[in-house]
C-alpha positions in Angstrom: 10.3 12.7 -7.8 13.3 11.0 -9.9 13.1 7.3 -10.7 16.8 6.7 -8.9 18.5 3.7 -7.9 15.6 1.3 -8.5 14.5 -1.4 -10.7 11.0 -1.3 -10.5 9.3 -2.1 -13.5 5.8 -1.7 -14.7 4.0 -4.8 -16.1 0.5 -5.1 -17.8 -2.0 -2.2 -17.1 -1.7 -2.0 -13.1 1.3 -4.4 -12.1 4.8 -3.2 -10.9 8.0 -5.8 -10.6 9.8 -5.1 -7.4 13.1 -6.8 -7.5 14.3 -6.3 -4.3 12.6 -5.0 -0.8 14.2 -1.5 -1.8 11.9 -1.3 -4.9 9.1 -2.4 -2.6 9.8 0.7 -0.3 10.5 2.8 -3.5 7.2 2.3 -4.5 5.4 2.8 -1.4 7.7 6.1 -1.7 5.5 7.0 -5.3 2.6 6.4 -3.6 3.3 9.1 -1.2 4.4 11.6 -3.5 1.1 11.1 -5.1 -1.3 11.1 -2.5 -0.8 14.2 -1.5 -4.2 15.6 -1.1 -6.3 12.6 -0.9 -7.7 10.3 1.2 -7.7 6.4 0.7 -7.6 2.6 1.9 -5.3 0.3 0.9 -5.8 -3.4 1.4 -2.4 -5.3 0.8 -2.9 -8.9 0.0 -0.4 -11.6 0.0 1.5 -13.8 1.9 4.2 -14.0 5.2 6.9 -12.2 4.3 5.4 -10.5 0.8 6.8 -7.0 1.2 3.7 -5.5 2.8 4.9 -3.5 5.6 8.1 -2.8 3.8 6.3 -1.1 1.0 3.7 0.9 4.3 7.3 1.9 5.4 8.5 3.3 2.0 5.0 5.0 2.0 5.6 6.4 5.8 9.5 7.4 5.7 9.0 9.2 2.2 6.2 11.3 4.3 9.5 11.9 7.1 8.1 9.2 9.3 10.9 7.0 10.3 9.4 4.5 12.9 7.6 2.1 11.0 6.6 -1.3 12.9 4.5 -4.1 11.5 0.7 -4.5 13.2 0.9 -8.0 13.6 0.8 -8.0 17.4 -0.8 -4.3 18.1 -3.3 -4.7 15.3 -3.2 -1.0 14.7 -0.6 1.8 14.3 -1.5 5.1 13.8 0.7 7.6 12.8 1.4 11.3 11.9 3.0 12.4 9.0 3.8 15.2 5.7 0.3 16.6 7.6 -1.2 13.3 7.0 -2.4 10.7 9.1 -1.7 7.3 8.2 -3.5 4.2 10.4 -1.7 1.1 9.5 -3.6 -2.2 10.6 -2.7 -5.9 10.4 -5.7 -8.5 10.6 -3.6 -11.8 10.5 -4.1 -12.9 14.2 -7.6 -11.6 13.6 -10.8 -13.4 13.8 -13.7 -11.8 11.0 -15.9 -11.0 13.5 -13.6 -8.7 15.6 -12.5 -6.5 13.0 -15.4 -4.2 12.9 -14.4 -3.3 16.7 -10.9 -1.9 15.2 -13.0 0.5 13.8 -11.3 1.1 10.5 -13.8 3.1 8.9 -13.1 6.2 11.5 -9.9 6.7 8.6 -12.4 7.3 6.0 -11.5 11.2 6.4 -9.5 13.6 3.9 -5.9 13.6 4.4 -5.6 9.9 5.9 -4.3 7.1 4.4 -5.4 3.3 5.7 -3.5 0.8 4.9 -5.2 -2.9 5.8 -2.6 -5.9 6.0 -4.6 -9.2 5.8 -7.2 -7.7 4.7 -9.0 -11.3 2.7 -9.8 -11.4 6.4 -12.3 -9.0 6.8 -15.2 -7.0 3.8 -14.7 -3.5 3.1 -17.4 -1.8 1.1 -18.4 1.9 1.5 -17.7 5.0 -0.8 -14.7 5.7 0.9 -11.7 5.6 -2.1 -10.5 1.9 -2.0 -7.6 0.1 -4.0 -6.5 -3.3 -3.2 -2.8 -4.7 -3.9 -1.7 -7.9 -4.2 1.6 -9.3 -3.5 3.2 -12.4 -5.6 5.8 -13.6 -5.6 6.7 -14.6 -9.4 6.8 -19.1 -10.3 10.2 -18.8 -12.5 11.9 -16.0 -9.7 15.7 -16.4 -9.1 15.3 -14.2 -6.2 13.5 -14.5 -2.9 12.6 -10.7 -2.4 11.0 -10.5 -6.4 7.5 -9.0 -6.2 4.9 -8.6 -8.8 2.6 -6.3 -7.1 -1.0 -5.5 -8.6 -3.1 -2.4 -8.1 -7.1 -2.6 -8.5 -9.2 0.0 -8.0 -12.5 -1.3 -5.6 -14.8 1.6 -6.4 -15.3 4.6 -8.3 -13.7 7.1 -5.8 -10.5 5.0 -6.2 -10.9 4.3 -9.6 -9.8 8.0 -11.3 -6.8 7.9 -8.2 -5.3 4.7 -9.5 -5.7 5.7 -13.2 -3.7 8.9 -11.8 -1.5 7.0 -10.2 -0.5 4.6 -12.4 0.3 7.5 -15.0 2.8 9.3 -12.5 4.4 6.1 -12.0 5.2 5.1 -15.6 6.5 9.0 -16.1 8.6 8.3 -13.0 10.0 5.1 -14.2 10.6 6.5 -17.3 12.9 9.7 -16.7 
């Protein structure tokens, strides 16, 4: 995977600064490439607008998957790709209380990546590998699509991925 046309930069220990909605997509793209194998949540924090289905899309159309569509009125998208399967949910229009009855947690297999939009909304615990990413948009920003997006691990089984992951990226960025 070559770094290519992007301006993604990494900042602190887990941060990346997306410049443009094409970084954001380009980094969903590195995830991908990484998690080949593995299985894991992803809960995207951050606001309307913040670049969280964009970067799900980069994630899916690196995998071949072309047909990427935000949640927000379906709640959840499932869909098949590179072998994987990828359920892609969105818990704005949500209330607490209902999200157990999306049943989530039936992604908590090898092989399938969940990605959770909105996902302040709801409480995710379990052993399951679990990183959460948070979407800001920078005070000082000249441009309206800037990102700083910020990786944390939630548990052990994510933990060693994101470490992983993080590593890959900065190699990536740096070729």
């Amino acid at each position: 995977m070559r770094r290519g046309d992007t301006s993604v930069k990494r900042i602190g220990p887990s941060g990346f600064l997306s410049e443009s909605e094409e970084d954001t997509r380009k980094l969903g793209s590195y995830m991908a490439g990484f998690l080949r194998e593995n299985g894991l949540r992803i809960l995207l924090r951050g606001g309307l607008g913040a670049g969280k289905t964009v970067l799900v899309r980069g994630f899916c159309e690196a995998l071949g998957f072309t047909k990427v569509r935000s949640p927000s009125f379906t709640l959840v998208n499932q869909y098949k790709a590179g072998g994987r399967t990828i359920i892609h949910s969105d818990l704005y229009r949500i209330e607490s209380n209902d999200i157990e009855e999306l049943e989530l947690d039936r992604g908590e297999e090898e092989n399938t990546i969940v990605f959770v939009e909105w996902a302040e909304k709801g409480t995710f615990s379990s052993d399951f590998p679990t990183w959460e990413l948070c979407f800001h948009s920078p005070a000082a920003s000249s441009s309206p699509c800037e990102r700083i997006i910020v990786f944390r691990s939630l548990n052990p089984g994510g933990e060693k991925l994101l470490s992983y992951f993080i590593r890959f990226v900065s190699e990536v960025l740096s070729e």
